[in-house]
Backbone bond lengths (Angstrom), bond angles and torsions (degrees), N, CA, C in turn:
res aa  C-N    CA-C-N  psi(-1)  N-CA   C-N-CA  omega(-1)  CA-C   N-CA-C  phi
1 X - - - 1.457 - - 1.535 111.70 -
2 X 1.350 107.03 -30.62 1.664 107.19 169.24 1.599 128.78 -75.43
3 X 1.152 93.23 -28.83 2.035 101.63 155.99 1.661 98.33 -52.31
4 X 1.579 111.81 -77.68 0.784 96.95 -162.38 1.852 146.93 -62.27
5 X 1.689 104.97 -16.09 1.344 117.15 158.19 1.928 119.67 -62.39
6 X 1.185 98.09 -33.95 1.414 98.90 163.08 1.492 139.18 -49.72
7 X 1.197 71.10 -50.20 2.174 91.40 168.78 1.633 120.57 -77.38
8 X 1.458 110.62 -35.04 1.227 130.70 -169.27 1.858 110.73 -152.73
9 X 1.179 110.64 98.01 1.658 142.15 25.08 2.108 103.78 -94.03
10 X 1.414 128.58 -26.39 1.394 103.66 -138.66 1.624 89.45 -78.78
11 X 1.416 129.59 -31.22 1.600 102.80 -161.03 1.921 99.87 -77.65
12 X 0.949 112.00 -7.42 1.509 111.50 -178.36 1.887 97.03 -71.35
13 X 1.648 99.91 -79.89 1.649 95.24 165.58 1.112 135.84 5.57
14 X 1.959 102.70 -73.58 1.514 117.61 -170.06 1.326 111.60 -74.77
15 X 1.263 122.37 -16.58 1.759 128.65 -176.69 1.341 95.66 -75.20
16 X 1.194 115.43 -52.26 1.802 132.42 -176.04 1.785 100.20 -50.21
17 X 1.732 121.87 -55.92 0.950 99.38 -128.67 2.148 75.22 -111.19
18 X 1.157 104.64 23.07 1.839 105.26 159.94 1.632 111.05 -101.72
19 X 1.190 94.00 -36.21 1.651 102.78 165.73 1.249 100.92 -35.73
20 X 1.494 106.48 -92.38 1.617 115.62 -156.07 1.669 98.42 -42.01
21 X 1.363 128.09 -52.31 1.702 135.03 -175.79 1.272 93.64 -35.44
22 X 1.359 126.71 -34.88 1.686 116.65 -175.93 0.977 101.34 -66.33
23 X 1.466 149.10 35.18 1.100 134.11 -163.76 1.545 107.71 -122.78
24 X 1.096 99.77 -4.39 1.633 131.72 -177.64 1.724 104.11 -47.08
25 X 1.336 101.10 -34.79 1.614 123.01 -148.54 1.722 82.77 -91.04
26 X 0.990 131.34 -34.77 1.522 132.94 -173.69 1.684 113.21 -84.57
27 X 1.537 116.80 -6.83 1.190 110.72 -165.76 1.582 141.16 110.36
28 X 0.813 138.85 114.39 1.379 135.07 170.57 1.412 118.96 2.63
29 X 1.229 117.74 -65.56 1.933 122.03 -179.65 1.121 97.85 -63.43
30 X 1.352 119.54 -45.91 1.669 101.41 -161.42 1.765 112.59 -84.58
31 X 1.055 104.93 -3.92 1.316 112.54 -174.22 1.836 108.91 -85.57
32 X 2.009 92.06 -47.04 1.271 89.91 154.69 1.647 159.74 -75.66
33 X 1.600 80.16 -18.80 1.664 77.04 155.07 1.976 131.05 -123.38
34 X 1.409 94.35 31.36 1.445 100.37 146.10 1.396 117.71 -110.86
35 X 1.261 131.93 -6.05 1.256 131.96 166.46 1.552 125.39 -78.03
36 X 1.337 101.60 -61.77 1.601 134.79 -163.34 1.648 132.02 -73.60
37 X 1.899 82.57 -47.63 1.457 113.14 179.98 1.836 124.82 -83.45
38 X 1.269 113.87 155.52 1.323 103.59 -175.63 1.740 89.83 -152.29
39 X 1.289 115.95 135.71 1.280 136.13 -155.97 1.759 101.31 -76.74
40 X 1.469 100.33 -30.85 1.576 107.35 167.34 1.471 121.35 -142.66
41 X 1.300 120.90 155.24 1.372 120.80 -169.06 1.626 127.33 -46.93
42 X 1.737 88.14 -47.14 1.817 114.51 148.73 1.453 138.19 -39.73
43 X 1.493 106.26 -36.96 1.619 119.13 173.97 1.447 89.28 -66.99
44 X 1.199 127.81 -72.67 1.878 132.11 -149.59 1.880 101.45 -48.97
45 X 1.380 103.94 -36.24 1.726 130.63 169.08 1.634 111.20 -38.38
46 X 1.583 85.62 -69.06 1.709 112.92 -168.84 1.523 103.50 -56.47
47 X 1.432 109.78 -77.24 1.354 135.04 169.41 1.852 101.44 -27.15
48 X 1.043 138.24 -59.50 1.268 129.48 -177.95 1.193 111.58 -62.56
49 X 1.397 127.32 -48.22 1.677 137.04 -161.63 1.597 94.84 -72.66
50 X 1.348 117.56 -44.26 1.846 109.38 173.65 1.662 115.47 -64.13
51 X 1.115 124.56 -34.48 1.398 133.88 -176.88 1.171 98.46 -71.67
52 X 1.568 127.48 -84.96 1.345 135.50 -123.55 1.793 84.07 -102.62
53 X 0.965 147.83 -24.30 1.783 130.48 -161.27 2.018 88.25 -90.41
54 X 1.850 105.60 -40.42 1.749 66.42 -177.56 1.416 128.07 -85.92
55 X 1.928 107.86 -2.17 1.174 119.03 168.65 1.589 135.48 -59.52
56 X 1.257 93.63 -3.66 1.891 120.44 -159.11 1.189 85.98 -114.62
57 X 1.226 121.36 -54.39 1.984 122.58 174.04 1.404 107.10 -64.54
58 X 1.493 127.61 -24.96 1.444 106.30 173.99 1.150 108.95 -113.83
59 X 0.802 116.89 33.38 1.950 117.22 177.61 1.730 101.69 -124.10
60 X 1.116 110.46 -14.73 1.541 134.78 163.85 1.157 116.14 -67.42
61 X 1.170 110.85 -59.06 1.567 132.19 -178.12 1.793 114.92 -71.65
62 X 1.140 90.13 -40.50 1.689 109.82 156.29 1.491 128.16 -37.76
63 X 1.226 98.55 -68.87 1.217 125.65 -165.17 1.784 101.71 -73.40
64 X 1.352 122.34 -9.67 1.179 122.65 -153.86 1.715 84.72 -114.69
65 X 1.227 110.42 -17.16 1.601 102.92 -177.60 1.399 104.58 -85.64
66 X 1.427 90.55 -41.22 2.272 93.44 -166.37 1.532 101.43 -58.43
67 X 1.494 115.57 -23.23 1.291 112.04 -174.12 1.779 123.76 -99.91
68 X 1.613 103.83 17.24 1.629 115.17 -162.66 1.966 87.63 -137.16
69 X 1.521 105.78 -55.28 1.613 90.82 -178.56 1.500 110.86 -77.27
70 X 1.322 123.10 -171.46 1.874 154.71 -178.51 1.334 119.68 -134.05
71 X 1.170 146.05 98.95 1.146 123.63 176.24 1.366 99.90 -63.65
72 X 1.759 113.85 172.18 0.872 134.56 -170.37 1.257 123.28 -119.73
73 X 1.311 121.29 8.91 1.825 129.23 -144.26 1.587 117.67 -84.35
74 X 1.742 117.53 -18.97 1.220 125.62 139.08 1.463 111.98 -34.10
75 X 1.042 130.45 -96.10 1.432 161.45 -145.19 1.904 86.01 -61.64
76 X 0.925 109.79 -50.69 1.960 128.35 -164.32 1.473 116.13 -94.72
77 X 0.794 141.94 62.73 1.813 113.58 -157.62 1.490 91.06 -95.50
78 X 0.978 136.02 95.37 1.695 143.34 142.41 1.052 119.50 -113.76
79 X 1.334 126.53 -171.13 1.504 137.68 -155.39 1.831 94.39 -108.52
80 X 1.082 135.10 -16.93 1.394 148.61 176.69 1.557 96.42 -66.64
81 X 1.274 111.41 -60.64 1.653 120.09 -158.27 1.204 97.61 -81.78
82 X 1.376 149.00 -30.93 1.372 159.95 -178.37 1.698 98.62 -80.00
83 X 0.870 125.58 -63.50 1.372 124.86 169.54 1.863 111.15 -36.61
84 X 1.707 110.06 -52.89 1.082 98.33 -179.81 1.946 126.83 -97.09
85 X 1.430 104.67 31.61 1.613 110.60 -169.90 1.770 80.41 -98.62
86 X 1.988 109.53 -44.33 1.076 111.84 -177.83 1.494 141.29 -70.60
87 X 1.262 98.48 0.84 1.080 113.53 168.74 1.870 128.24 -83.00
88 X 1.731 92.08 -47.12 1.696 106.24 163.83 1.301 87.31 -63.23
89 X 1.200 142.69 -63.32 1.663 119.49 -139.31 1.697 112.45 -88.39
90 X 1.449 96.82 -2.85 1.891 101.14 156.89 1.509 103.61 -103.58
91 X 1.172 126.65 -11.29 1.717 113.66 164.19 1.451 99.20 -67.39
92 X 0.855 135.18 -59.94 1.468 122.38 176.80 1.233 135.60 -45.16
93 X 1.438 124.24 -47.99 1.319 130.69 147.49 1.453 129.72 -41.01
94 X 1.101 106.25 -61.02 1.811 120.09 159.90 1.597 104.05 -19.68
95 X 1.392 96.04 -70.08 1.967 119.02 -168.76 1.381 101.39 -36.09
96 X 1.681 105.66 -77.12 1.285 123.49 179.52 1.928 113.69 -45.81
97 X 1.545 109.08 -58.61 1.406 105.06 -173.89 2.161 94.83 -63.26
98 X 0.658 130.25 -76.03 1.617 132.12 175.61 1.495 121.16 -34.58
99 X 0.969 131.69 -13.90 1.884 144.78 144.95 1.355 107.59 -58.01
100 X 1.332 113.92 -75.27 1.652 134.33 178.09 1.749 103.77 -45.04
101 X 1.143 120.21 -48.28 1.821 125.24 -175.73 1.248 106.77 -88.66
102 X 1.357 141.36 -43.27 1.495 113.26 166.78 1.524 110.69 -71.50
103 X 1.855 135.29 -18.51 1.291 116.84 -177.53 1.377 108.29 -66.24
104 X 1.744 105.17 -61.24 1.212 91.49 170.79 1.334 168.20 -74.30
105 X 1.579 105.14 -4.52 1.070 135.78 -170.48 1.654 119.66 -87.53
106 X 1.390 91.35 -46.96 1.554 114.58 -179.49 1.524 124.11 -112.37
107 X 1.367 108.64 -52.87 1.438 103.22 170.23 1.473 129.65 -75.16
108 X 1.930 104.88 -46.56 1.540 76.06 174.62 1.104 113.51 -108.53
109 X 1.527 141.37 81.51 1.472 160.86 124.75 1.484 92.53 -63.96
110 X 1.518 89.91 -63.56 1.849 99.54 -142.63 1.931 103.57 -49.70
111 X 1.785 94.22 -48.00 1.370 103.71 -163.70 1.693 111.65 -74.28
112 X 1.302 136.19 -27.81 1.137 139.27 143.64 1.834 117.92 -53.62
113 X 1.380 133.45 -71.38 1.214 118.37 -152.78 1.810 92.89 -113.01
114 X 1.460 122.08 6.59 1.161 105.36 -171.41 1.358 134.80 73.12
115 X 0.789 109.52 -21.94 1.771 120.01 154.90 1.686 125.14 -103.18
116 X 0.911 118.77 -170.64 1.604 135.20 159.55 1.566 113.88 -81.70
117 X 1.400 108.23 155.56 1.689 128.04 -169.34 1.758 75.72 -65.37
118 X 1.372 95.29 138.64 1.792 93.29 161.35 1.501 101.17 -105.64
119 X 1.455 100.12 176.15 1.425 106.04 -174.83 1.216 138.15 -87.61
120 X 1.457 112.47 3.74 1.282 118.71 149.46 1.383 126.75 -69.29
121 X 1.091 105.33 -18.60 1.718 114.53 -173.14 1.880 102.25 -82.87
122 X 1.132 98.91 -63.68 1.571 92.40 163.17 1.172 157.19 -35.30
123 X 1.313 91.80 -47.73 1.541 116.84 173.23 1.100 115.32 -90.38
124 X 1.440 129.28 -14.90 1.706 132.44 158.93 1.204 92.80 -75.89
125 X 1.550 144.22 -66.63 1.337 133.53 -176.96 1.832 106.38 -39.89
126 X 0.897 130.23 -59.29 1.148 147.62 -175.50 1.888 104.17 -33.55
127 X 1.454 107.64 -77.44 1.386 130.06 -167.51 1.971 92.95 -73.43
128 X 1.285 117.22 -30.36 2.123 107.66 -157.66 1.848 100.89 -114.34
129 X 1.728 117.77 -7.56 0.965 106.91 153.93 1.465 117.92 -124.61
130 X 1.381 100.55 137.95 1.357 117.13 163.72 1.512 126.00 -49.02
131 X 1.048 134.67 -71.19 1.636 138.43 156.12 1.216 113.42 -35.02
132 X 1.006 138.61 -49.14 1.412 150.04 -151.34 2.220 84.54 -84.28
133 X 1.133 107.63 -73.21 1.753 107.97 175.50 1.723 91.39 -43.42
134 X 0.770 115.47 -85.10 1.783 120.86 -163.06 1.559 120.32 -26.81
135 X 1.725 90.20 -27.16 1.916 88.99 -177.23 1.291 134.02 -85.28
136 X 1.919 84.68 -29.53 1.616 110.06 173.63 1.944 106.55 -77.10
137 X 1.309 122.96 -45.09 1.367 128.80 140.46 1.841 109.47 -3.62
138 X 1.137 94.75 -81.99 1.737 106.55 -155.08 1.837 86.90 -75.58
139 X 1.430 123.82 -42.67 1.173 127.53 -150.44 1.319 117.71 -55.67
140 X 1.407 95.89 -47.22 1.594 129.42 -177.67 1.812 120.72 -96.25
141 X 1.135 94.51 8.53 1.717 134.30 -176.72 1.882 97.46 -89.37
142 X 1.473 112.23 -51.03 1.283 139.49 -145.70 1.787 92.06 -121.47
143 X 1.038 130.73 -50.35 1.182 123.60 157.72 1.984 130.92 -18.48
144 X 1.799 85.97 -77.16 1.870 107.01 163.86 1.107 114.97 -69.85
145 X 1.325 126.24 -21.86 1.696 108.96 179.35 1.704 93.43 -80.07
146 X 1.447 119.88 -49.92 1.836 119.50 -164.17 1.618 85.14 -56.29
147 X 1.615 145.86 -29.71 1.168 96.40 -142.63 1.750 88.78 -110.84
148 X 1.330 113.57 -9.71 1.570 111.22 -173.28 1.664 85.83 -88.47
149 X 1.083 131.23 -23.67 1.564 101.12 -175.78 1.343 115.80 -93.27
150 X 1.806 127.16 -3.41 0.932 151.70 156.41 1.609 102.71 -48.39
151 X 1.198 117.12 -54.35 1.483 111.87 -159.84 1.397 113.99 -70.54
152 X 1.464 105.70 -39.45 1.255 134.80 142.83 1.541 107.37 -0.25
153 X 1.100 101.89 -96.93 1.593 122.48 177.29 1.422 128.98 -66.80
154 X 1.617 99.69 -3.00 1.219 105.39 -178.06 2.055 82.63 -86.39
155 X 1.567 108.79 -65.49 0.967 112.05 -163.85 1.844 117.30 -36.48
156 X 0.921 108.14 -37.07 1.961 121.77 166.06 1.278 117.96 -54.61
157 X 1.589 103.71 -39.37 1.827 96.38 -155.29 2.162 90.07 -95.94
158 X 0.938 117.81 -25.73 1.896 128.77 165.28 1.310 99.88 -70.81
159 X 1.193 136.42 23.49 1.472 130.35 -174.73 1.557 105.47 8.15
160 X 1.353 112.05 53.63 1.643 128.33 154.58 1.630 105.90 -45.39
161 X 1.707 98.76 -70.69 1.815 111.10 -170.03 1.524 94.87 -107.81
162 X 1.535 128.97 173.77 1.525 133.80 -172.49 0.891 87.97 170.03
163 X 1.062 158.50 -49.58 1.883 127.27 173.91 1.946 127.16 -69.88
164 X 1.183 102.64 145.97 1.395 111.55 -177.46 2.168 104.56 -40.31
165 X 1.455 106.22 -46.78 1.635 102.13 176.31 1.084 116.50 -68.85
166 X 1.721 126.78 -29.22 1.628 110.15 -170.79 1.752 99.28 -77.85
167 X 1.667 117.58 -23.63 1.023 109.45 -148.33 2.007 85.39 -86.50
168 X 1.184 129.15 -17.05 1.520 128.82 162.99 1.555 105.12 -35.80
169 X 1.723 90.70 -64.22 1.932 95.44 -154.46 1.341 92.74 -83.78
170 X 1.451 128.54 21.23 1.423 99.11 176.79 1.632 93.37 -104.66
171 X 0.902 122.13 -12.61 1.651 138.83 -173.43 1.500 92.68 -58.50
172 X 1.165 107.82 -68.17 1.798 116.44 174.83 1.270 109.99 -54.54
173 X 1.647 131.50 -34.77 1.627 97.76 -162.11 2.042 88.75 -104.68
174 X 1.145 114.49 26.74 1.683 119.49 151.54 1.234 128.05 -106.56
175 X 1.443 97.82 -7.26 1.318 105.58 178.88 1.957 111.51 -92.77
176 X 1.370 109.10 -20.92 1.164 137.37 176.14 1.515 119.98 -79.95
177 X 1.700 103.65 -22.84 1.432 110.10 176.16 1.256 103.56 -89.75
178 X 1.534 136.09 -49.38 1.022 151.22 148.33 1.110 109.88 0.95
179 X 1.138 123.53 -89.98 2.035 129.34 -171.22 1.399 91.60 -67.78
180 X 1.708 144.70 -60.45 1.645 117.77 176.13 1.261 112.58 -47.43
181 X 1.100 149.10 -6.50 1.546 137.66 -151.88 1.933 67.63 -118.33
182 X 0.831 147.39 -93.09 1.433 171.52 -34.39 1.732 70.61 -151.94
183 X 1.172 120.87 -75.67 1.743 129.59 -172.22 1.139 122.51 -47.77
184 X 1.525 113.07 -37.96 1.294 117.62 165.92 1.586 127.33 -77.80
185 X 1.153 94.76 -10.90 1.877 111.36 179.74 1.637 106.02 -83.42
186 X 1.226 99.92 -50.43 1.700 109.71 179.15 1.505 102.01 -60.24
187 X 1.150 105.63 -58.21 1.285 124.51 -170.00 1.565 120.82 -32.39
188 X 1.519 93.75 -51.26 1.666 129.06 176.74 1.970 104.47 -56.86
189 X 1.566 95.15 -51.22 1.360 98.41 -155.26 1.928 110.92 -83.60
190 X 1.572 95.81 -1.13 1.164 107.91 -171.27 1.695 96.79 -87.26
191 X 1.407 98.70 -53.89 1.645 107.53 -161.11 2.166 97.52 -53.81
192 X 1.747 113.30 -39.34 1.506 119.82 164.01 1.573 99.99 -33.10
193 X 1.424 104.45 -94.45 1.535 121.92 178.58 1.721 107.14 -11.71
194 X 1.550 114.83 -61.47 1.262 92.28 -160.99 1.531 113.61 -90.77
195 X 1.344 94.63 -11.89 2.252 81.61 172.65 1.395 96.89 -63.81
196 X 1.467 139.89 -16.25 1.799 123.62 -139.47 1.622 97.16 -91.17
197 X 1.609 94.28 4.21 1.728 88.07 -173.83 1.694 105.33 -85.46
């Protein structure tokens, strides 16, 4: 059930909510109010309770595997077992980079100034610190790989694919989500970067 909250609502979400980040490329307003804004007090409500309750259920659920499975990749050395050391060790990153981006991004704006980070603030953070680029970099680096190789495994463990050929072409169309998920992340963090000048 935690595969499947992953895929549905959060990888839908996160596709949704890098999209709008492309918005970077349009400017400040538009960035801020496809990002930031919510048409009613209830949406900003809604919108959190779909994100963050199954993210808390799968980061839960997470956390309960890294601490019950072993990788094996000594013992194994293939591209299977490497795929899955990399996967725990971008669930972890994820955790950490995704703690740090809703505190700062979302929660404490709101709870200090009552609003959301605006986008000048970001995008100067973005373009004048170094760390601050580097985390969202690696963050969102670790983001598209957890969630295209997630699907991955989601698609295996739903006996979606089960033969040796679907499980070929499914290699390709994760590998394909991967760099879109991956393009739109860069993409996002670039369009930040360059208003911050």
């Amino acid at each position: 059930m935690a595969s499947l909250l992953a895929v549905v609502p959060l990888g839908v979400w996160t596709v949704n909510h890098l999209w709008n980040n492309l918005s970077a490329f349009k400017g400040g307003a538009a960035w801020q109010a496809d990002v930031t804004e919510y048409g009613h007090p209830l949406a900003f409500f809604a919108s959190s309770v779909v994100a963050l309750l199954p993210l808390v259920l799968h980061t839960v659920w997470g956390i309960s595997r890294l601490t019950t499975s072993k990788p094996n990749n000594v013992k194994y050395k293939n591209f299977t077992n490497l795929k899955y050391a990399l996967q725990r060790l971008s669930a972890i990153g994820v955790m950490l980079f995704l703690g740090a981006h809703i505190w700062l991004a979302m929660l404490h704006p709101r709870i200090t100034t009552g609003r959301p980070e605006p986008f000048a603030d970001i995008a100067h953070e973005m373009h004048h610190h170094g760390p601050t680029l580097a985390v969202y970099v690696l963050g969102t680096l670790g983001v598209a790989y957890h969630l295209a190789n997630g699907l991955h495994s989601f698609a295996m463990g739903w006996g979606i694919v089960t033969s040796r050929q679907a499980l070929k072409k499914l290699e390709g169309v994760v590998l394909v989500v991967f760099l879109l998920l991956l393009a739109m992340s860069w993409g996002a963090v670039y369009g930040l970067w360059e208003a911050g000048t």
